[in-house]
Structure formats: C-alpha cells, structure tokens
Steps between C-alpha positions, in 0.01 A plus 500: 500500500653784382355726717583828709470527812386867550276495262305248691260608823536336847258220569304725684412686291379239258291345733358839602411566081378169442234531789374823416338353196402209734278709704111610392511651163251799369336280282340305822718174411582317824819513694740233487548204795734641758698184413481530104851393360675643197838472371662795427852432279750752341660394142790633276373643170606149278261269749275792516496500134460132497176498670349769284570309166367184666208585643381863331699449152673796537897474487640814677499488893243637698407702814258268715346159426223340688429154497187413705491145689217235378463227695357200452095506499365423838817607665477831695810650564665897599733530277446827240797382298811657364629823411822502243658852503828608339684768710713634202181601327320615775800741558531595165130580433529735830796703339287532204159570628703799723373254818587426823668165506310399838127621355575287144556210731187558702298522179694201336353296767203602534433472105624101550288422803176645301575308211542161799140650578363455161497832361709594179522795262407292157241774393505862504189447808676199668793740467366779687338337704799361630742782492204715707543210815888563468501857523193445796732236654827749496342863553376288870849480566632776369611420148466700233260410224741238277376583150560910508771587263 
C-alpha cells in the first residue's frame, strides 16, 4: 500500500464520520443498530483502480467505494458492509476543490456509508436527493456544504 501517512485521518475520526451518517437521516430513514459493523479500508491508487475496473468498469482510480454486505436469506446479521477509500485521491481532490483535507474526509465517508444504506446518485433526482442528506448530515456538524465550488 503505497500510501501516506498524513494524508490519512486518525481512527477517530473515521469512526466519528462514519456514524454521523449512521444516525437518523432527514428523509425519516431509521438509524442504524448501535452494534452495526462496517469495514472501513484505505487503498493505493493501482488496487484502488483495480476495484473500479472490476466492479464499476471504469479504469482510473477512484475516491470512495461502497460495497454493501448481503447475507444469506433468512440470516439476520449487523454488518452495513465495506467502505474502499483511496487516501491519495481523497487528498488530491481536496487540493483541487480549494477544501479542507479533514471536511473532504468527513464527506468521503459519509457519501460511502449512504451508498451502504441504499441510496446512490444514478439519476439527476436519486442524485440530489442524495447529495441534499450529505450536506444535511455535514452542516449538523459543522461542515460546509460538499458540492459548492
């Protein structure tokens, strides 16, 4: 993994992201279990890349990936599923976007976990839609909305 280590947030601080889109959302979808599992990893650009070809068909590395757990039918479990994010990228797209490093974090996870909840940005409504619970989601904790230039 050829990945730096300041460009990557404290655990913390992950944790702390990924449960803010846990909690009730505007939309009047329930919260999560208080023991809901996900698995949150961190990839180079080349295995980040990887993924995207194989599962989206697109060959150029990515920001976030979500992957949302099925289980067998019948079988109940708390698990939300997993979140693939590539810290180069995330840092770059912060330069670029003239953000701060820590709120492009918060919003990269936040985007993932939505898309474990089922929602996704496919269609200009399903789009905003979506991006209106992320900028809900920050602007409660004090992040700026992601999507102003």
């Amino acid at each position: 993994m050829d990945v730096c280590e300041h460009e990557i947030p404290e655990p913390d601080s992950i944790i702390a992201w990924a449960n803010w889109a846990s909690g009730e959302l505007t939309d009047g979808a329930s919260a999560l279990a208080e023991n809901t599992e996900l698995c949150v990893q961190l990839l180079s650009e080349t295995d980040m890349q990887a993924l995207n070809q194989q599962y989206r068909g697109k060959d150029k590395s990515t920001n976030v990936l979500s992957f949302p757990f099925e289980s067998m039918p019948g079988v109940e479990l708390p698990i939300l599923g997993d979140i693939a994010l590539c810290p180069a990228v995330v840092a770059r797209e912060a330069i670029e976007q003239t953000k701060t490093l820590h709120n492009h974090w918060a919003h990269m996870l936040v985007h993932g976990v939505l898309h474990l909840r089922g929602y996704d940005h496919i269609d200009d409504t399903d789009a905003d839609h979506m991006e209106g619970l992320e900028q809900a989601i920050l602007g409660r904790h004090g992040v700026g909305n992601p999507y102003e230039s």
